[in-house]
N, C-alpha and C positions, 0 to 999 in steps of 0.2 A: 449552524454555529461555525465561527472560525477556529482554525487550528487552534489557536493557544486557549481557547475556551473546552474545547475540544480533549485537551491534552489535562487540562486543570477537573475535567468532569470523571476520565478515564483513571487519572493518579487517585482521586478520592475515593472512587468503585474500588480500587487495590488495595487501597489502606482500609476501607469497611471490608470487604471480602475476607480480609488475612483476620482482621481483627473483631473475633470472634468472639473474644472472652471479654470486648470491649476496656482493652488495656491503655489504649490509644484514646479513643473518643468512648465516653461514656454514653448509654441512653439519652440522657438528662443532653448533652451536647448534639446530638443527632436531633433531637426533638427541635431546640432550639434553635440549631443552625435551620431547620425545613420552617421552622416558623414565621423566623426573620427574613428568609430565601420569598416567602409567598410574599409579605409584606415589599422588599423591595424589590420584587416582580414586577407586579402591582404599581409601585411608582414608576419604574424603568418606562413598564407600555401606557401608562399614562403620559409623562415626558413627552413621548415619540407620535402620540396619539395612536398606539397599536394596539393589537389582542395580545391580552398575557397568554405565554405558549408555555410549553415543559420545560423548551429550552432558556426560556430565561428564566425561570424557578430553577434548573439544575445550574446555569451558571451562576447566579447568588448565592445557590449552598454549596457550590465544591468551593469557591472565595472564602464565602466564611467559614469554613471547616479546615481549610488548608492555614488561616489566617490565625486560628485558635492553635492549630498545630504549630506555626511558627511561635509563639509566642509563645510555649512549653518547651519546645526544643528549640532551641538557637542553631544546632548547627544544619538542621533543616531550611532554615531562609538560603542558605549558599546551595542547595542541593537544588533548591527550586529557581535559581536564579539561572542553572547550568543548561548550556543549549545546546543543540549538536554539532558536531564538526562540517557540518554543510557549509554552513558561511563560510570560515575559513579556505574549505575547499574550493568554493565559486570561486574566489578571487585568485588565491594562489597556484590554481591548477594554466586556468590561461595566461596569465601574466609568465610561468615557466616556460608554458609551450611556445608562447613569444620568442622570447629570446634563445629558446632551442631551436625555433625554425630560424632566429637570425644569425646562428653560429652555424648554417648548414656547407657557407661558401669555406668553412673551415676542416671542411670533410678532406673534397677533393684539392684541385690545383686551384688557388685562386685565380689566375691569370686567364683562364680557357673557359668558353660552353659548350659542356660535353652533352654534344645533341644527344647520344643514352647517356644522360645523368642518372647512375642508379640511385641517388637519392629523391630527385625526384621521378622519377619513374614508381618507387616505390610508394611516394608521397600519393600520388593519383592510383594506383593498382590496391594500396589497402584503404583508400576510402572506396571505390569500387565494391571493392568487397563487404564492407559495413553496407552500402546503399543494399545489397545484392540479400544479406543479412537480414535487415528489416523488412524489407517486401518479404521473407520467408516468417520472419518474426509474425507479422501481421496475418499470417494464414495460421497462425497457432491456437488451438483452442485459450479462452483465458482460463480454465478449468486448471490447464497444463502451467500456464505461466505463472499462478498465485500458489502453484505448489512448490517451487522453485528454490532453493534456498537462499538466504542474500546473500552470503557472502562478507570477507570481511569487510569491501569499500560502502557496501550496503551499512553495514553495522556500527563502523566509524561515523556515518551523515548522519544512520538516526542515535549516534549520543550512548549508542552501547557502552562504549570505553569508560567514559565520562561516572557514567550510571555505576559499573562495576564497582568503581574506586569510590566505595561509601566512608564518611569518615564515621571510625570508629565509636564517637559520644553517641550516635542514633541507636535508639532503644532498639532493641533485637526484633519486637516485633514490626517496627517501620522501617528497618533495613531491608526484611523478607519482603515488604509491600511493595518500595520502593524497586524490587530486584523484580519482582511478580510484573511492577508496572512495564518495567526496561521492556521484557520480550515480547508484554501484550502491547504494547505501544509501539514498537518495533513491526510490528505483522498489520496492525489497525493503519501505519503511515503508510506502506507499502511504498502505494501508488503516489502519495506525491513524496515520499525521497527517491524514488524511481524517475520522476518527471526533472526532480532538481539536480540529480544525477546525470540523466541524459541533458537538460541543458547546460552542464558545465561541460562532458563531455563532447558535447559538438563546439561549443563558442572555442572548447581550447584545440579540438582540427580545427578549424575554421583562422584561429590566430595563431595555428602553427604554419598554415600554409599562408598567412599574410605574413610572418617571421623571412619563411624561405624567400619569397618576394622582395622584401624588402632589404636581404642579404644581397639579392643577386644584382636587384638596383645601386644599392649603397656603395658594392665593391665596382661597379660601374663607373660609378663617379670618379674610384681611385685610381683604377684598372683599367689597362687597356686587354678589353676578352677578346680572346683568340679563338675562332667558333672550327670547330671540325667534331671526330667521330673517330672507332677504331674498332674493328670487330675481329676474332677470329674466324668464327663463325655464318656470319651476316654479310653479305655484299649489298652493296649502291641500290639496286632494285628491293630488295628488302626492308632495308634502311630505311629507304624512300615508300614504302606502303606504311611501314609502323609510326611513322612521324605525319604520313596523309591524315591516316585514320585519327593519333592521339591527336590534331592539332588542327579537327578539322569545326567543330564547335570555334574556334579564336576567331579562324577565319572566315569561318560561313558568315556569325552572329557580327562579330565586330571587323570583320572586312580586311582583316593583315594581310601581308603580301604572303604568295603561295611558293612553292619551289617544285624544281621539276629532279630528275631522275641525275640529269647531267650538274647539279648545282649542288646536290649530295654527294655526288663521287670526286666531285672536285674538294670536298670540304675534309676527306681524309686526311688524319695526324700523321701518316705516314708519306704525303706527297712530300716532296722536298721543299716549298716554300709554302711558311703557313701563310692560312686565310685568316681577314681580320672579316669586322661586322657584324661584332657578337652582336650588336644590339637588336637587329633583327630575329634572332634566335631569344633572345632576354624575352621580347614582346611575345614573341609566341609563348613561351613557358610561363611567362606571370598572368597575360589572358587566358592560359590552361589551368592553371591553379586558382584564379579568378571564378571561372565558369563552371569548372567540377568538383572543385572543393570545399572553397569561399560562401560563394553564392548558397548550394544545395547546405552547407551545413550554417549559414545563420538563419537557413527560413527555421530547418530542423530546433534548434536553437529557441526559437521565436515560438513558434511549436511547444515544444516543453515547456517556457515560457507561459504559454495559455495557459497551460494547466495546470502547471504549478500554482501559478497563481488562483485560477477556478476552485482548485483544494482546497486551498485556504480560507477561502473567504466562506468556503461551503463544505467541510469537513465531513465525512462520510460514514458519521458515526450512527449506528443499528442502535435507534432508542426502543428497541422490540424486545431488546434482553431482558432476562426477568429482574435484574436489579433496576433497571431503568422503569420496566411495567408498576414495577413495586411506584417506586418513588412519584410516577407521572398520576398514578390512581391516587394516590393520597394528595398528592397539590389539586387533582381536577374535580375531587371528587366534592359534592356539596355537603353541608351540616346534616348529618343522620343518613347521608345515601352511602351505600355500598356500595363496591365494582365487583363484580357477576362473572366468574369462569365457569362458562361451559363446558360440561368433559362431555366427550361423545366413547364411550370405552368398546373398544372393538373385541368379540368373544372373553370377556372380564366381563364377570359377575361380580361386584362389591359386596361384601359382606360391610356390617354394622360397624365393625371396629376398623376396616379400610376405609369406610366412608366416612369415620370422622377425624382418620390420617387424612383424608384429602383436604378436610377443612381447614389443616392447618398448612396444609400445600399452597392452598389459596391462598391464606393470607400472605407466607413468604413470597407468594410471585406478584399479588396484588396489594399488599398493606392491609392493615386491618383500618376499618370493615373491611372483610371480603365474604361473599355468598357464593356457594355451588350452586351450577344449574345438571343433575348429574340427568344425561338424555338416555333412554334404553337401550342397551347391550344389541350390537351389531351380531351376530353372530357369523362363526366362522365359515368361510365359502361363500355368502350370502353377497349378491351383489349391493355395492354398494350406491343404493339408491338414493344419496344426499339433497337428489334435486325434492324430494319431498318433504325434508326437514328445512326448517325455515332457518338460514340464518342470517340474515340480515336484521335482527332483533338490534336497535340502538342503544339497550340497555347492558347487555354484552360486551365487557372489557376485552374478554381475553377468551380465545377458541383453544380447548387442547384436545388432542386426541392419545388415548389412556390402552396401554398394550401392556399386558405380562411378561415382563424377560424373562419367563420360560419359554413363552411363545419362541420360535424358530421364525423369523421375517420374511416375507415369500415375497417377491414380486405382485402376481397375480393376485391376492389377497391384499394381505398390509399395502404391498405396494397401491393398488389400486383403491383401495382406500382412502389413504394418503392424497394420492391425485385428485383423487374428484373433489376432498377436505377443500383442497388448495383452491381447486376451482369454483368453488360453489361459496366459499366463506368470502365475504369483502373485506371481511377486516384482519388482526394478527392472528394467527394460527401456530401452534407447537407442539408438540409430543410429547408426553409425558409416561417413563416407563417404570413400573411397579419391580422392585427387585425381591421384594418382603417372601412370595412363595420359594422363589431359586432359592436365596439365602438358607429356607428353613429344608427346603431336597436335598441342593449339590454342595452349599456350605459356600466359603468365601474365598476358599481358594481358586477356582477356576471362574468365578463373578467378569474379571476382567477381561478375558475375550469375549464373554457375552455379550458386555456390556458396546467394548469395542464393535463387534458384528452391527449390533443395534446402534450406533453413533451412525456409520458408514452409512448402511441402508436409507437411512434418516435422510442424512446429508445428500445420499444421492436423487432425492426427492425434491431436493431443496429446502428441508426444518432441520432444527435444531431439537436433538433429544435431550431431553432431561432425567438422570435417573431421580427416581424418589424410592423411599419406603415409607408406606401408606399406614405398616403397623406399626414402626419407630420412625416417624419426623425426624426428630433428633439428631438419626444418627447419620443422615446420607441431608444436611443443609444444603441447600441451594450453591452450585458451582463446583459442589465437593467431587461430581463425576469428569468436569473437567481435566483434559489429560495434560 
């Protein structure tokens, strides 16, 4: 699915998730919007001659959900019509840097080319340093980089600002959804306001250093430049290796004239009769800014560009969640069949009254119908020999693996457990952990670092934990252990 389908799917998960007491969308409207969603499913992949998929049954029902909500609350149509400050920023960011790199001849002396221009010296030494950047960037684990925080320019493209400033008529409980959606929609874009991001930031170096170019040409036209140097520091031989080295890409690739040792020492501001010919020195510096600036930052550009666009058209969103499982099971499922979670419970023994908490787990993650497949208790230390349990069963929605948070998470055990699940199942796999014993031992005050130990662990696996209680449903719904 595309972003904007994408983003209409994600807002509607926040407004059912908050809206719990069905304040917002009743039963009776949830029923009907999945109704109508299957029906013009249904027509969409007929139109196209395609297979109806989940995603076009999810994109018909966040429309018409969202569509019924506008049309109870009015000031919701303008909430949904609000976009991020990206665009904005694509444009105005390089069109400034424009005109900052064409005010640069209004640094120095207009009249001279100061062969160390520090403005351009710096122009080329801090894209250097960005190139130097990303090659270290690129050796970073992406574990590290999506832990990151964004920041404010981050927050501004994805519409954080925008989102904040709710107007006051939105009922209380679609304010909190709409606030819920901002951060999860913010974390879900990541990567492409990170790619939109970086390509506005390259095209605007890229037009900052066609700016300085076209400064140093323009006042050309006006100006007669006067080409020398002046160091305290630095002598003629020096001079003349740092202007070899910066300026030897102009003249390797596009062939300008060279200078030697004696045609630098002659170009001092301090001899008594200045030297003209700036223009020679102009061609060097604007084939330099061409070639290491220019050039390397609109492929980068171009670059981002990909991807930006690739995001878009193909949005990155995890239909594995259990609101998504829920919803996908019930559009896929036929007249009278049920979608089937298999628990595989590791050292968990079920008792009667947790086994029919689990019944109603299943239907929260599957939609009703939903059937348990509950397989025999793993026991603890036991290796875990999954290659002899079958799972590649087609009839099997949804795989979870069922742990006590009292259990203490071990590597060698849970962990390897966990592993071979991963490797052995082909199809979704999750975790699911019982809090119901802790609750009734350690009580609820300390629940939350357990809970957290168990998320990590999880996560370091590669699944997503679930907490449940198996003997009150009720009181731990689905998404409630979210932090």
């Amino acid at each position: 699915m595309n972003e904007q389908i994408a983003r209409n799917v994600v807002l509607v998960r926040a407004i059912e998730t908050i809206d719990q007491q069905r304040a917002i969308l009743s039963e009776d409207d949830r029923m009907y919007a999945s109704r109508s969603a299957k029906e013009l499913a249904q027509w969409q992949a007929s139109d196209t001659g395609s297979e109806v998929t989940a995603e076009h049954f999810l994109q018909q029902r966040s429309e018409q959900i969202l569509k019924r909500i506008s049309e109870r609350t009015p000031a919701f149509v303008a909430i949904l019509k609000r976009r991020s400050g990206v665009k904005i920023l694509a444009v105005l960011a390089p069109l400034l840097a424009l005109l900052l790199g064409a005010g640069m001849d209004r640094i120095g002396d207009p009249h001279r080319v100061d062969l160390l221009s520090a403005p351009l010296l710096l122009i080329l030494a801090w894209n250097g340093l960005v190139y130097a950047a990303l090659l270290v960037w690129m050796c970073v684990p992406s574990s590290k980089k999506a832990g990151r925080d964004a920041g404010l320019l981050h927050r501004y493209a994805a519409g954080w600002k925008s989102w904040k400033s709710l107007p006051k008529k939105l009922p209380h409980g679609l304010s909190n959804a709409l606030l819920g959606f901002t951060s999860e929609w913010m974390a879900l874009s990541a990567g492409l306001t990170n790619a939109r991001l970086s390509r506005t930031l390259h095209l605007s170096a890229a037009l900052f250093a066609v700016g300085a170019m076209l400064s140093l040409y323009g006042r050309g036209f006006l100006s007669q430049y006067v080409a020398g140097w002046e160091s305290t520091f630095l002598d003629a031989a020096q001079v003349h290796a740092i202007l070899s080295t910066l300026f030897l890409p102009a003249m390797s690739i596009l062939g300008l004239q060279g200078f030697s040792i004696a045609d630098i020492d002659a170009l001092r501001f301090s001899a008594s009769t200045p030297t003209l010919g700036g223009a020679r020195w102009v061609h060097l510096y604007a084939a330099t800014l061409f070639l290491l600036v220019v050039l390397p930052r609109m492929m980068l550009a171009l670059t981002s560009q990909w991807q930006a666009r690739r995001l878009e058209k193909n949005f990155p969103l995890d239909l594995e969640m259990p609101y998504f499982r829920k919803l996908g099971a019930n559009f896929g499922a036929q007249a009278g069949a049920a979608a089937i979670l298999r628990v595989l419970p590791y050292s968990f023994t079920l008792d009667e009254a947790r086994g029919q908490g689990l019944n109603v787990v299943a239907a929260q993650l599957l939609g009703e119908p939903a059937r348990v497949m509950l397989r025999p208790s793993l026991a603890y230390g036991e290796e875990p020999a999954l290659g002899d349990i079958s799972l590649d069963d087609a009839k099997v929605t949804l795989t979870a693996a069922l742990f006590n948070l009292s259990a203490t998470p071990e590597k060698e055990n849970h962990g390897a457990f966990l592993d071979s699940l991963v490797r052995h199942a082909p199809r979704a796999v999750t975790v699911l952990i019982d809090e119901s014993s802790y609750l009734e031992r350690i009580g609820a005050e300390r629940i939350a670092t357990r809970i957290a130990l168990w998320r990590e662990f999880c996560h370091f696996h590669q699944l997503e934990a679930t907490i449940v209680n198996l003997l009150a449903p009720a009181m731990r719904p689905l998404g409630a252990d979210k932090p």
